[in-house]
C-alpha positions as CSV (number, residue, x, y, z in Angstrom):
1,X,28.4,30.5,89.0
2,X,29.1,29.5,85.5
3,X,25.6,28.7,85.1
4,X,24.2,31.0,86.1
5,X,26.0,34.0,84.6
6,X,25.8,32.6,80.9
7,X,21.8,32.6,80.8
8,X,21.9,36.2,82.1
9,X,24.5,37.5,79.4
10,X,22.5,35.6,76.5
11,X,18.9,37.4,77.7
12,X,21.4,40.4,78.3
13,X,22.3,40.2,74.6
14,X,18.8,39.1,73.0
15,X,17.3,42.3,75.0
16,X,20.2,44.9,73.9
17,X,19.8,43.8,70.1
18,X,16.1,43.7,69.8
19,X,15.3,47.4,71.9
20,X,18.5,48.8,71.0
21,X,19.2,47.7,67.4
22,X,16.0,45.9,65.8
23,X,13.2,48.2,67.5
24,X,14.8,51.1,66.2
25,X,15.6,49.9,62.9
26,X,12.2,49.1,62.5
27,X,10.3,52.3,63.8
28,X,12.5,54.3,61.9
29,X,11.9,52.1,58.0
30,X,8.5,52.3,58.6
31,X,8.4,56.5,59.9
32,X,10.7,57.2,56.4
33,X,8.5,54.5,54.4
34,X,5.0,56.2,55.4
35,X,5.6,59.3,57.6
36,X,8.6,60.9,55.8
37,X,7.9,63.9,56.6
38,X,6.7,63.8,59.8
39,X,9.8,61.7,60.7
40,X,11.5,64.4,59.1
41,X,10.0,67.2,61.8
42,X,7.6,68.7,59.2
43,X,10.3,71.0,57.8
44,X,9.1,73.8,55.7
45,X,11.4,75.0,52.8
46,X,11.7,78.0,50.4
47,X,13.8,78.0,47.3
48,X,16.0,74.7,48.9
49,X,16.1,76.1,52.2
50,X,14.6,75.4,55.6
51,X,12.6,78.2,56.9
52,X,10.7,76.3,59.5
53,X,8.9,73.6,61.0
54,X,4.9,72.9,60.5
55,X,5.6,72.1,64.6
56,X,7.1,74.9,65.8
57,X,6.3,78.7,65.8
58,X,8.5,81.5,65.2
59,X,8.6,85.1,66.4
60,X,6.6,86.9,64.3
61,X,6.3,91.1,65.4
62,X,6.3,93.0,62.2
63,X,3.2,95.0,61.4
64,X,3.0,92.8,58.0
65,X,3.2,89.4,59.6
66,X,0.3,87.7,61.4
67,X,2.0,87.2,64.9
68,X,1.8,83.7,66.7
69,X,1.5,82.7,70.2
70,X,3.2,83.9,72.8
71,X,6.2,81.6,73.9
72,X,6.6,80.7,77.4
73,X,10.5,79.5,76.4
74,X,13.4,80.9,77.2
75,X,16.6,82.7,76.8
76,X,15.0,83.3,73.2
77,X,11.2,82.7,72.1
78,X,10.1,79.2,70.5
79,X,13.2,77.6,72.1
80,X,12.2,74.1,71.2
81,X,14.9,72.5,74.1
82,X,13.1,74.6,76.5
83,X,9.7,73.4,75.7
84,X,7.4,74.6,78.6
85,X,4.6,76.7,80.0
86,X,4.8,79.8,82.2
87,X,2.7,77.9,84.6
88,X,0.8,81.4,85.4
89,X,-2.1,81.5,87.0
90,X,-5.1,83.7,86.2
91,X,-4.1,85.7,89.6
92,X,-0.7,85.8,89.2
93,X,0.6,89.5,88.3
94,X,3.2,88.4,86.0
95,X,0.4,86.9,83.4
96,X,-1.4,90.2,83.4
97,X,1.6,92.1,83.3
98,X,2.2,89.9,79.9
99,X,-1.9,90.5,78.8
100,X,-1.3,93.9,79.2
101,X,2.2,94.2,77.1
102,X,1.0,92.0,74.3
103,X,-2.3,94.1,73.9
104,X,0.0,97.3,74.2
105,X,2.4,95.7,71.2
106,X,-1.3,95.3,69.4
107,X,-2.3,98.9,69.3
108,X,1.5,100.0,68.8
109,X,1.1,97.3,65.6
110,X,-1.7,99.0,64.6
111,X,-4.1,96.3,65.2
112,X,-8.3,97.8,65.8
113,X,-8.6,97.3,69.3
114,X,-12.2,97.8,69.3
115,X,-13.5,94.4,69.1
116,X,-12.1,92.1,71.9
117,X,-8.7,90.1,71.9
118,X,-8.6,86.5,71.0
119,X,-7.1,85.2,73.8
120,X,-4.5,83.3,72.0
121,X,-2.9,86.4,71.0
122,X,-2.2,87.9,74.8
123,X,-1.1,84.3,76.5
124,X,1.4,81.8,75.9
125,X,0.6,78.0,75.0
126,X,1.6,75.1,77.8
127,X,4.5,74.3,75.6
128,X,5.6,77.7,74.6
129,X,6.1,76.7,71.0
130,X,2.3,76.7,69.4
131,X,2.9,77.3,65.7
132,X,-1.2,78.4,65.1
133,X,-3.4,80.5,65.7
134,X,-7.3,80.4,65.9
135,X,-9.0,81.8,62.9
136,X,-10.5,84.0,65.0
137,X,-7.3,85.1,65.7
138,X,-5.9,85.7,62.4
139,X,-9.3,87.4,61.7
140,X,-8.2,90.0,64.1
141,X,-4.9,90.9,62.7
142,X,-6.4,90.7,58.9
143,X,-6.8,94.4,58.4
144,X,-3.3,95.6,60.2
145,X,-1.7,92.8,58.0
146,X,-3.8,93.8,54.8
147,X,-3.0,97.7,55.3
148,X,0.9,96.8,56.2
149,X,1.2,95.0,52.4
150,X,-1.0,97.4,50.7
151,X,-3.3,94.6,50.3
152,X,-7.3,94.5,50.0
153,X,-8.4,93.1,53.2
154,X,-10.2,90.8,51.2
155,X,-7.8,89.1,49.5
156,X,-5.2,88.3,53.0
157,X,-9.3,86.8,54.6
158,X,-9.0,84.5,51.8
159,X,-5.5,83.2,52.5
160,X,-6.3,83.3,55.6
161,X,-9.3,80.7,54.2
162,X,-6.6,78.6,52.5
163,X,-4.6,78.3,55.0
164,X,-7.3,77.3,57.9
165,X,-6.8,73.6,58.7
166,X,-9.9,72.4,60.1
167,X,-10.7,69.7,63.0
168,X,-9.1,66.2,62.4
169,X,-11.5,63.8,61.2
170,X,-13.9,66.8,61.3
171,X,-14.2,66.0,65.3
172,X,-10.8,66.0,66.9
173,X,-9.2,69.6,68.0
174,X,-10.1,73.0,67.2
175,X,-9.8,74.7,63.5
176,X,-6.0,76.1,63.7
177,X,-4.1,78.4,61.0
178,X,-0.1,77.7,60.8
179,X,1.2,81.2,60.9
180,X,4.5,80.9,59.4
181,X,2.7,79.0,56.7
182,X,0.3,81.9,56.4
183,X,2.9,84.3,56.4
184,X,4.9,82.5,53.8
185,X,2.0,82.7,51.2
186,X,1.4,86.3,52.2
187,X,5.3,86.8,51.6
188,X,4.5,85.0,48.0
189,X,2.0,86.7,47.2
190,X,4.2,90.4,47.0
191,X,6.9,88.1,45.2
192,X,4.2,86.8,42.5
């Protein structure tokens, strides 16, 4: 018995240090050493403070904000521990019923409904926590957001511009815009 129990507790040992103690050590040096921020969660700050997360939209419904996604998370929207879709189907009453309200929050917003919606501003994402939008829809919302601020439209298209991140390694994804990034600038540009 003696034999046998003494190899097992020595591979039980090796094991527990190197994937609970030396794996770990490692991946986290090298995610501070080369991906600080990253590691970090992509945190966004504002005079020393957090605001936000590169990762994870916000709720966004002001007139003067672009707005986000819809988020498929619950009790509250963007609710990173309850990361999910709605899993609704095109057929499914309850994802129409949701089309219909976001479009209605559109025109009660403001927003030129004559051209039609992007539809990444009237459904939610398969994780519920998208934090961009397709330019095509921030170019949508550019003249409610532009009116809002008292801004020429033409200077909110070219931060939208700026802010417009474009495919990775120009062949990976789609071109994106991080709305509370966008909105920060837009909230730095009345301070400036």
């Amino acid at each position: 018995m003696k034999n046998l129990l003494r190899p097992l507790i020595v591979i039980f040992a090796v094991l527990s240090a190197v994937t609970g103690l030396a794996y770990p050590a490692l991946a986290t040096a090298v995610g501070q050493t080369l991906f600080r921020s990253e590691a970090d969660g992509s945190l966004i700050e504002q005079d020393g403070k957090v605001v936000g997360s590169k990762l994870i939209g916000q709720q966004f419904d002001a007139r003067q904000y672009f707005w986000g996604r819809l988020s498929a998370t619950s009790p509250m929207p963007y609710n990173a521990q309850a990361s999910g879709g709605s899993n609704l189907g095109p057929t499914n009453p309850a994802l129409v019923d949701e089309v219909k309200g976001r479009i209605d929050a559109l025109k009660a917003a403001g927003t030129d409904m004559s051209d039609p919606v992007p539809v990444d501003l009237v459904t939610s994402s398969g994780s519920g926590l998208d934090p961009e939008i397709s330019p095509a829809a921030a170019a949508y919302q550019i003249d409610r957001v532009a009116k809002a601020r008292g801004l020429a439209a033409n200077d909110v298209q070219a931060l939208v511009d700026r802010y417009t991140t474009g495919r990775q390694f120009g062949i990976l994804g789609e071109p994106r815009v991080n709305v509370l990034q966008l909105n920060l600038a837009l909230d730095a540009m009345k301070r400036g």
